[in-house]
C-alpha positions in Angstrom: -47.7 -49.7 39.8 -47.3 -46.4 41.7 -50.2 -44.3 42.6 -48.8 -41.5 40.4 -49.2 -43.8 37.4 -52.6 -44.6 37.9 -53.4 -41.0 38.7 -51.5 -40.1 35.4 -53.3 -43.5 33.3 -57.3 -41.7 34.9 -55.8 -38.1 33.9 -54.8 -39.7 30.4 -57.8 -42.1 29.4 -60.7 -41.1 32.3 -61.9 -43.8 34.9 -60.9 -47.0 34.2 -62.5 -50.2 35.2 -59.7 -52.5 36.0 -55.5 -51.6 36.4 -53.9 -53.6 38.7 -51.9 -51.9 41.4 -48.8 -53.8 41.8 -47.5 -55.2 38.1 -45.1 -58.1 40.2 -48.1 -59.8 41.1 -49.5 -59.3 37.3 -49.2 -61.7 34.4 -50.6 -60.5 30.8 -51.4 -63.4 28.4 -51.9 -62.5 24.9 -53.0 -65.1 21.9 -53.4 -68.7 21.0 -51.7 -70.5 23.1 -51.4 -67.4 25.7 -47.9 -66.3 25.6 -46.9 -64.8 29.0 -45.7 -60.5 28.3 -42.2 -59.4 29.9 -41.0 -55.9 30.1 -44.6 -55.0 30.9 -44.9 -51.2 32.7 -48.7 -50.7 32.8 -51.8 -52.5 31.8 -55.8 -51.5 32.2 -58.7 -51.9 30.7 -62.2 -50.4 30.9 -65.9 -50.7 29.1 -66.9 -48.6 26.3 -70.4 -48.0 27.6 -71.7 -47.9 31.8 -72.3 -51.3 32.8 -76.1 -50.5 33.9 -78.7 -48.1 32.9 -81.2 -46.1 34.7 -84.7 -46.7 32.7 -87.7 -43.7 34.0 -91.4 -44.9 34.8 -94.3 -43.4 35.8 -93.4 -43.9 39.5 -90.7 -41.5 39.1 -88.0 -44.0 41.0 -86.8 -46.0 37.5 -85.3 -49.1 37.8 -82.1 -50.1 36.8 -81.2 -52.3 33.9 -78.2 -53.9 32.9 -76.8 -53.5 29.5 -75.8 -56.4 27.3 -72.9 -54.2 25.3 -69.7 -56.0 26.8 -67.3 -54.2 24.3 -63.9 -52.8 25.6 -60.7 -51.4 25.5 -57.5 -52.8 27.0 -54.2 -51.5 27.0 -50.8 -53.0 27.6 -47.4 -51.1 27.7 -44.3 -52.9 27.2 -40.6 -52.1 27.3 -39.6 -50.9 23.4 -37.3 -53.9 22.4 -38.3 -56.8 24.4 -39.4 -59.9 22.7 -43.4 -59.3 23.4 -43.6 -56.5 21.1 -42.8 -59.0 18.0 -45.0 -61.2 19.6 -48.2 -59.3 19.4 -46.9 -57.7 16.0 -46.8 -61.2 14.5 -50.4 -62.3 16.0 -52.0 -58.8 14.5 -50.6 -59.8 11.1 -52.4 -62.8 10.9 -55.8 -60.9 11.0 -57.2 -63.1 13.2 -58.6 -61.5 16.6 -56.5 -63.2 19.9 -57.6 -63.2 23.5 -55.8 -61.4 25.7 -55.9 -62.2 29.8 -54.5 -60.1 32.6 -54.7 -61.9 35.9 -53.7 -60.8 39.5 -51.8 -63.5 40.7 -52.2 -62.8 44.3 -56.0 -63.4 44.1 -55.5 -67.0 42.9 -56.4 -65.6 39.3 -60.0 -64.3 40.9 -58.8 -60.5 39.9 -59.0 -60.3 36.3 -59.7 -59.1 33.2 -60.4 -61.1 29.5 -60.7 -59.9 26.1 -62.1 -62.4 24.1 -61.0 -61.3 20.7 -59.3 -58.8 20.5 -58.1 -56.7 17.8 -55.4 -53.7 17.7 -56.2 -50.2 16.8 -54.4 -47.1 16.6 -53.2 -45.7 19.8 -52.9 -41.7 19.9 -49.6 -40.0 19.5 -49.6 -38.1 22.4 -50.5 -40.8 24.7 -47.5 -43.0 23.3 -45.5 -39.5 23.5 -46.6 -39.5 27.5 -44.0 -42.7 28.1 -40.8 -42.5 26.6 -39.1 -46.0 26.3 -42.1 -47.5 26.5 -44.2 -49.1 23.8 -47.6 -48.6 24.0 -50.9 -51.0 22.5 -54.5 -50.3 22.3 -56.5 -52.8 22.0 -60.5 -53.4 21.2 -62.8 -56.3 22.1 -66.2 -57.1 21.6 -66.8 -58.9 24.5 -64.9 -57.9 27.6 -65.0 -59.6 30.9 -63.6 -57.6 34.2 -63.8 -59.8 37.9 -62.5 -57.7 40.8 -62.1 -60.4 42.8 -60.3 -61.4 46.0 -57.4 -61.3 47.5 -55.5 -64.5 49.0 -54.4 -65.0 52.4 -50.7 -65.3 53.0 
């Protein structure tokens, strides 16, 4: 991923928590049993609500808390006509909220970022307008889980 993209991806949706910066190294894993995407252009994802809070107290310094919310949003673009696209059409017809797993794979899968059950929502017009050829899927999750991690030696 270029550093235009993500510039244009923070412009588009504000900060977000985890995009991976070179999509080679990137696999996306959607459903039960994960099914690896192709023709993928962009994924991130990033919490609804900050991770900790500040709390006040008669001291005046606070202390910080951290909040149990875990809910997210991820999103995945893939190439308009490529097989994943009636992949993650047919799991969203079941009804039945999938995982979905984007993993770094040159930090040993350290780098990553799980939604545990995911379900799709409407994504707005002009952000799908923003990528021509390009088919774009928003996703929500209750719980989602975002590691940073490491990157491996070569």
């Amino acid at each position: 991923m270029s550093i235009n993209l993500i510039k244009k991806i923070n412009r588009l949706v504000g900060r977000v928590n985890y995009a991976p910066y070179n999509l080679k190294d990137t696999m996306v894993m959607v459903g039960t049993p994960q099914v690896p995407m192709v023709g993928l252009q962009y994924c991130w994802a990033r919490f609804t609500s900050p991770r900790n809070r500040r709390i006040q107290c008669m001291t005046a310094k606070g202390v910080f808390v951290s909040n149990l919310n875990t809910s997210g949003v991820m999103e995945i673009a893939i190439l308009s006509g490529t097989v994943s696209n009636g992949h993650i059409q047919a799991a969203q017809l079941t009804g039945i909220p999938f995982p979905i797993v984007m993993v770094d794979g040159k930090s040993g899968g350290t780098s990553s970022a799980i939604g545990t059950a995911c379900q799709l929502v409407a994504t707005p017009e002009w952000r799908r307008a923003a990528f021509p050829g390009v088919t774009v899927y928003t996703f929500e999750t209750p719980r989602l889980v975002i590691s940073h991690g490491i990157r491996l030696q070569e």
